[in-house]
N, C-alpha and C positions, 0 to 999 in steps of 0.2 A: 133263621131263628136264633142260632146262637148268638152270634151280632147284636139282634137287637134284644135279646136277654141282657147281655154284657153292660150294653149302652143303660137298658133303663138299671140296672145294679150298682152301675158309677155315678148314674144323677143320682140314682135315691144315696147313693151313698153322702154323696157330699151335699145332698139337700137335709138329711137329717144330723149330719157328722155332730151338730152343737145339741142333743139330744140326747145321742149314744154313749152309753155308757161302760160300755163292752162286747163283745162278740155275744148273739145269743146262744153259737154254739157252745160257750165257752162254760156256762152256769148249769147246764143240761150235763156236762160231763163230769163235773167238779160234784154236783149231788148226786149222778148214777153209782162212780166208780166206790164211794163210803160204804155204800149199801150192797155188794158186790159179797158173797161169802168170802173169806181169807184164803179159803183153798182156792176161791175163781181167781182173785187176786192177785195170788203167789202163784200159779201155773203160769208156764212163760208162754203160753199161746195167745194168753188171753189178748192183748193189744191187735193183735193180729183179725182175731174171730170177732171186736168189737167192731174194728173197719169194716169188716166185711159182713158182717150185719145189718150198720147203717148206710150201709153204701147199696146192700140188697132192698134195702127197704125206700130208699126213696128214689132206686131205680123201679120196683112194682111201682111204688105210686104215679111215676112219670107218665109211664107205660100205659099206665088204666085213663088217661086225660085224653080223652076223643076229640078234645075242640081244641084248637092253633092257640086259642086268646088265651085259656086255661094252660096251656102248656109252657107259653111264653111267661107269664105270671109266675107260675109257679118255679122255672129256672130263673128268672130275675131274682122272685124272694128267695130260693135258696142259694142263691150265689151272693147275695145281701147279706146273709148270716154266715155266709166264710167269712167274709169281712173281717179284719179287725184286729185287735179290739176295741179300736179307732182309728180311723183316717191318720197315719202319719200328718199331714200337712196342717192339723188343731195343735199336734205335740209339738212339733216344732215350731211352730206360730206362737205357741204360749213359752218355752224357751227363749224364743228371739225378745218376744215380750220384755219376761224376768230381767234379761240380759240388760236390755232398752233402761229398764227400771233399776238396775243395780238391787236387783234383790236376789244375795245369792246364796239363800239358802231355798227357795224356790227353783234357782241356776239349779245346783248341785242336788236337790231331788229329782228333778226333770232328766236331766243329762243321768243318770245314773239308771233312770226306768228307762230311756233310749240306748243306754249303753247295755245294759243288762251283760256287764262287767265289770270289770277294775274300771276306776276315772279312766279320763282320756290321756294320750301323752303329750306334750308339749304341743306339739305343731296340730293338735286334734286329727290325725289321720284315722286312728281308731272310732272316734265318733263317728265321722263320716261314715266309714266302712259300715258301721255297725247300722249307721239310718239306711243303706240300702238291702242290708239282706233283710232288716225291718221291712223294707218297702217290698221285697220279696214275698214274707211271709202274711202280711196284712193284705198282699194284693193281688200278685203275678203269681205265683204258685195257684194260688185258686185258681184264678182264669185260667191259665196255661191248662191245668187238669179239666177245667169246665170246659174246655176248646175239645179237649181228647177225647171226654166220656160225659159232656152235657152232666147236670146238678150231680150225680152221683160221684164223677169227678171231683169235684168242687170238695163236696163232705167228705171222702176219702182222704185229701190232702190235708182237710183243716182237723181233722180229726185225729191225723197221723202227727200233725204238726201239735197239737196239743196236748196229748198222751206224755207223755214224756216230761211235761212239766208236771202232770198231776198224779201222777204215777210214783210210791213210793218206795213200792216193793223192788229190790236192785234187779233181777232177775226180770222181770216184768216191764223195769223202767230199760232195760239195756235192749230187750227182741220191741219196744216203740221206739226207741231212738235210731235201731237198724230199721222201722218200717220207715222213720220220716225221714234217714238221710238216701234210702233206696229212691222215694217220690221224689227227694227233692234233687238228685243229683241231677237229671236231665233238663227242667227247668229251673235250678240256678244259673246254668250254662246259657239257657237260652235268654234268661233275665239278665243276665250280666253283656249278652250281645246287643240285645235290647237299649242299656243303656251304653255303650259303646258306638250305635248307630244314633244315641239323643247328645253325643258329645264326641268327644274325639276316637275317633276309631281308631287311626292307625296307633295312639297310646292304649286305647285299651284292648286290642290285638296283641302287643307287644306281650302288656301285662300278662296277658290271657295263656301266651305260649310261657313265659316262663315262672308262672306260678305252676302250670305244669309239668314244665321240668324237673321242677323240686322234688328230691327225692320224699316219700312217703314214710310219715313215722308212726310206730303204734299199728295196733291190728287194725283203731277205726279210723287210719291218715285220712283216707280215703273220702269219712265224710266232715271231717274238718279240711280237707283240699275245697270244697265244695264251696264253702262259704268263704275261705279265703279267697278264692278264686274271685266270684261275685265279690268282698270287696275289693278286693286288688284292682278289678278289673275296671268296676264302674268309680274307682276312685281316679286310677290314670283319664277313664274317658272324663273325666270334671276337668282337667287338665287347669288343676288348682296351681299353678306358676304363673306367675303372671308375665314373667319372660325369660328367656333362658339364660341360667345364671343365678336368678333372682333368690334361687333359696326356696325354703317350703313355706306355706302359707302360715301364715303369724298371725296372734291372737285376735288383734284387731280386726283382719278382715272376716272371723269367723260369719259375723252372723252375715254377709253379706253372702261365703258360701254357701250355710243354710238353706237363702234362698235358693241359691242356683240349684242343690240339691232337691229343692220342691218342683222347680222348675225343670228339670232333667227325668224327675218320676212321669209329670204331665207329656212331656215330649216322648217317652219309652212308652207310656201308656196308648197316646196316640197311634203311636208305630204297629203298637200290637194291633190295637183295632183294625188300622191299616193291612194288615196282613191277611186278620181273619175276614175281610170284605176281601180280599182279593182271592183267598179261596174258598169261597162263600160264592162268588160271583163263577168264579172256575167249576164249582162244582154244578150250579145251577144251569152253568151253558152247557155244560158235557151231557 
């Protein structure tokens, strides 16, 4: 069931991706949180008690669905609405586009809503890094938690994942950012293995152990390790050298790693699939 949950959320994903126009959970949270008294708002629980609300709620509804067909439907669409807020693989398509087109002031708003930080630095490593924990959070995080706890999973993490940006009370925005780097420590790890296994492993092994050794700074190191990690990790597995010696990847070949970066998302994605049929299949024989 889950499996093939998964399966039909990635077709309909990329059957509607030139359609979509953001997460639906995304608009559902951005109008609730407004309406929220001040005192709900300002209590530092709250991030906490909304997850787990709607994570109650569309675990009853699961629950109550007697028929397979209805069951499967309903975790496809709500693992369709973690989604998001589009398909990486449009954004960066319409980037490489711009690029193609030399229009760069399309460049430089694009890259900056994928960057979702300062520009890139020279060699664009930061880019990079930054499209995989994107691809983390638009994709593998949901699944990873929809594999754990079926749809209730799924909205738990997109919902933890989202808080935080809509969230503006400091006290309220700090106990969401603790709830989403909690969710996401475990599956950054295993997304960052993921694409390790879609490219070079023994680099992004390497990477993997000594981003870990780096000593942790700050109270929240911890969940900035996370996402450095994921990209340190799935940037060594790109194993963007072209040979050794060579130096780091230079402006010109950017948009061809782009591809490869869309290209290494489809091959991490497959793997996972792979994985969850192989204990799909383990649990069915047992």
């Amino acid at each position: 069931m889950i499996l093939l949950a998964m399966l039909l959320a990635l077709g309909a994903e990329r059957l509607l991706s030139s359609h979509r126009r953001g997460s639906a959970a995304d608009p559902v949270l951005a109008r609730l949180w407004p309406k929220l008294p001040q005192s709900v708002r300002s209590f530092v629980a709250t991030p906490w008690l909304l997850a787990i609300a709607a994570t109650t709620l569309v675990a009853l509804i699961a629950h109550q669905l007697s028929f397979a067909l209805f069951e499967l439907l309903f975790s496809a669409a709500v693992l369709l609405i973690c989604f998001g807020p589009r398909d990486l693989a449009d954004d960066v398509q319409r980037l490489r586009a711009a690029r193609s087109a030399g229009d760069a002031a399309t460049v430089t708003r694009l890259t900056r809503a994928l960057q979702l930080g300062p520009m890139p630095d020279a060699d664009h490593r930061s880019l990079l890094g930054a499209l995989f924990i994107q691809s983390h959070e638009r994709r593998f995080g949901a699944c990873l938690w929809f594999v754990v706890a079926g749809p209730a999973g799924a909205v738990l993490y997109r919902i933890a994942s989202r808080m935080a940006v809509l969230i503006e009370e400091p006290a309220a925005q700090r106990q969401a950012a603790l709830l989403h780097g909690l969710l996401a420590w475990l599956p950054a790890r295993i997304t960052a293995l993921l694409y390790g296994m879609a490219g070079s492993m023994d680099d992004a092994l390497d990477a993997f152990g000594r981003v870990h050794r780096e000593p942790q700074s700050g109270i929240d190191g911890w969940q900035r390790r996370s996402w450095s990690l994921l990209a340190e990790t799935a940037n060594a597995a790109l194993d963007w050298e072209d040979a050794p010696g060579s130096g780091p990847m230079i402006a010109s070949s950017l948009d061809a790693t782009l591809a490869e970066v869309l290209r290494m998302e489809t091959r991490a994605t497959l793997i996972l699939l792979a994985l969850v049929a192989m204990f799909s299949a383990g649990a069915w024989v047992s």
